[in-house]
N, C-alpha and C positions, 0 to 999 in steps of 0.2 A: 467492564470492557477494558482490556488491558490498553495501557498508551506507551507509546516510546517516542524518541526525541531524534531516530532518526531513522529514513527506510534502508535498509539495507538487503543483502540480495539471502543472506541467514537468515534475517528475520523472517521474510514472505516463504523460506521452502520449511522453515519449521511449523507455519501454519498447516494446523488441520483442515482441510475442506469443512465449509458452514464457518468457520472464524474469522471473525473481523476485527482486525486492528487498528486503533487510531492513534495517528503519529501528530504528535503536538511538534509545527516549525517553526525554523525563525522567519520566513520571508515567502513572496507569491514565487519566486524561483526553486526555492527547497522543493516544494510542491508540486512542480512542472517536472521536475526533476524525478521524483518518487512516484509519479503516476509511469514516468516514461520508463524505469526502472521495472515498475513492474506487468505494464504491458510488453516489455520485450521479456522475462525472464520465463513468463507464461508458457511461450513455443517452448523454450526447452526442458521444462518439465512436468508438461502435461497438463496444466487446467486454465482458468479461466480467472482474472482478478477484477472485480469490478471497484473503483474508485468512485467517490465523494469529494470533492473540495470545498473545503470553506474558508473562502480566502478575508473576509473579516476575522475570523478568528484562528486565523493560522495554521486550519487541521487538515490533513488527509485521511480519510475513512477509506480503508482496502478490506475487500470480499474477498476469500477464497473460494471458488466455485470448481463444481467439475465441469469437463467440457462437454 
């Protein structure tokens, strides 16, 4: 499962639907932040992002789904 160190709005549109990415951060704000990131970016290009948090260890886990 690929990881990256930050979410970004390239990162989630080059996901294929069915891919999941986990973003290794630095802090519970990064993470608030990249959830929020990618529940708005959802509406404007068509599917569905479901998110994980694991705020002990730092990570955000994002789904791409269809809608």
């Amino acid at each position: 499962m690929p990881t990256k160190d930050k979410v970004t709005s390239e990162a989630l549109r080059s996901m294929a639907v069915g891919e999941t990415l986990t973003f290794e951060l630095p802090n519970s704000n990064a993470i608030n932040s990249g959830k929020a990131i990618a529940y708005r970016l959802q509406h404007s290009i068509g599917c569905k992002f479901s998110a994980v948090s694991d705020y002990a260890n730092n990570t955000l886990k994002i789904i791409k789904k269809p809608l």
